[in-house]
N, C-alpha and C positions, 0 to 999 in steps of 0.2 A: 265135572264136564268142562271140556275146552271147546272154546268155539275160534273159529280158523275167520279173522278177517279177511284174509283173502279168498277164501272159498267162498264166500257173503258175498265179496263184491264181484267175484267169476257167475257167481250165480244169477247176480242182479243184471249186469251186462248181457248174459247168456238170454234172459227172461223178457228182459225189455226187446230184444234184438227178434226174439222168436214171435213175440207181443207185436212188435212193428210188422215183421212177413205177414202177419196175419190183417192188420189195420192196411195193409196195401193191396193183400187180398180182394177188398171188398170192391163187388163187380161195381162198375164206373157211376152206374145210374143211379146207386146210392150213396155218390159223394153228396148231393145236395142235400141229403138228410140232415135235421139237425142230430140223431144219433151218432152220426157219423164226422161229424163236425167237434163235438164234446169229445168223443174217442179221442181225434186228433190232437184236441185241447189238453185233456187229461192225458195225453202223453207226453206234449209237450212241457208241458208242467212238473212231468214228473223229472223231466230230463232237465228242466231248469232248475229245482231245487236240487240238484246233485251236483249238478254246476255252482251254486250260491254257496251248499255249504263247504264244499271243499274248497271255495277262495277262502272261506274262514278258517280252516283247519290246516294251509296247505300255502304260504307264503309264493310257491316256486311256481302255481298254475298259474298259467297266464288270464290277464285279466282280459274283460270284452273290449273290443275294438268302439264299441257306441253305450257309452252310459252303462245301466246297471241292465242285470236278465229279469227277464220280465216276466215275474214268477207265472202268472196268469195271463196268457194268449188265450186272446176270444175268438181271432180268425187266422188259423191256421193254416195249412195247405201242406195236405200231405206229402209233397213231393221236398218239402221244409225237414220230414222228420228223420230219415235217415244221417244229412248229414251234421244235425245234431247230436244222435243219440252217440255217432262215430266221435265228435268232438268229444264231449263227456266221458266217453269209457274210455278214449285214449287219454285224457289228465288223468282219469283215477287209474289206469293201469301205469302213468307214470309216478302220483303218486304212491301207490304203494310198491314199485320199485326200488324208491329213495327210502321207502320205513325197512325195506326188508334188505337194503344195504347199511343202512344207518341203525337207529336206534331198536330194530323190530317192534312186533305189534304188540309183546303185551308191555313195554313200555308206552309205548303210543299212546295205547288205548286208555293207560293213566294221566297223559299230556291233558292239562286244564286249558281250553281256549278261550279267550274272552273277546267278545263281541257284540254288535249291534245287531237287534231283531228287525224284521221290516219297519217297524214302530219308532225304530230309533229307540230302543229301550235297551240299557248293556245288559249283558247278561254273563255268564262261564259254566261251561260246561267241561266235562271230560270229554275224548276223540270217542271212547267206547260208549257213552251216552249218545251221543251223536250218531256215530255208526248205528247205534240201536235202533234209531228214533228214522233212521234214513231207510235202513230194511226195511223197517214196519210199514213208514209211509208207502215206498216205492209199490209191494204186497197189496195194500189197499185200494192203491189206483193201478195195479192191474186189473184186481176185482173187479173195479166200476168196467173198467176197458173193456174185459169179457163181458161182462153183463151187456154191453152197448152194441159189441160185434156180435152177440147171439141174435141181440134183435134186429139186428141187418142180416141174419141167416150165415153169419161167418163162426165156427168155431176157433175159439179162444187158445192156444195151446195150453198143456198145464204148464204152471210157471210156481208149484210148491216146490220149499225148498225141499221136503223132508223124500220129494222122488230125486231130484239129484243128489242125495245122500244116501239114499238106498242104492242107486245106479253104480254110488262110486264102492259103495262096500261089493258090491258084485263084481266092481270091474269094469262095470260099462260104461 
């Protein structure tokens, strides 16, 4: 079995983007909620460790303008996430431009990076552990997302990967 990093991270892009319509969905009067505040939270977050790890992976993304990204936003505001989620997917779409003119991904994905955790702790990992570890994450906090936007009365879209991979074996 091959798995296509580019498809993972069209998916991820795709998922978060569809995740967001729906977090801005939610009728006005339950922005003050704290469910709806964690939503924006756990979005946000997710779209900042996406940002963190590909400075680590990814020498050519531009770094932040103020200090480090701030894995953990307490007070969000949703009108913040859009053009976040638009920054982020536009480095990993230029990222993976540069792998897939340069060395491709299943070199890449052997690429060992070495780095600082938030701890200040080094560590090295391969790009495909990483990529791994970032899917998974991003999947989990949409989970929580959904679960938050149900109980504000908003449905979740699906955002598994295994329907846009049926979609695409169909064509759609």
């Amino acid at each position: 079995m091959k798995i296509d990093p580019k498809a993972l991270l069209d998916h991820d892009n795709a998922s978060f983007s569809a995740q967001l319509d729906a977090i801005l969905g939610v009728p006005d009067h339950r922005h003050e909620s704290n469910d709806f505040q964690r939503a924006c939270s756990a979005f946000a977050h997710s779209c900042a460790a996406r940002e963190l790890w590909l400075r680590r992976i990814d020498p050519e993304t531009p770094k932040p303008d103020e200090g480090a990204v701030d894995l953990f936003p307490e007070s969000v505001y949703a009108d913040e996430l859009r053009p976040l989620l638009d920054r982020v997917a536009r480095y990993w779409d230029g990222y993976a431009a540069r792998v897939e003119a340069g060395p491709g991904w299943e070199a890449e994905a052997e690429r060992i990076i070495e780095y600082k955790s938030t701890e200040g702790k080094p560590w090295a990992n391969s790009v495909g552990e990483i990529l791994l570890h970032l899917f998974a994450h991003g999947q989990y906090h949409r989970g929580q997302i959904a679960l938050l936007l149900g109980r504000l009365g908003v449905k979740s879209p699906p955002t598994d990967y295994i329907i846009r991979a049926r979609n695409a074996r169909r064509g759609g």
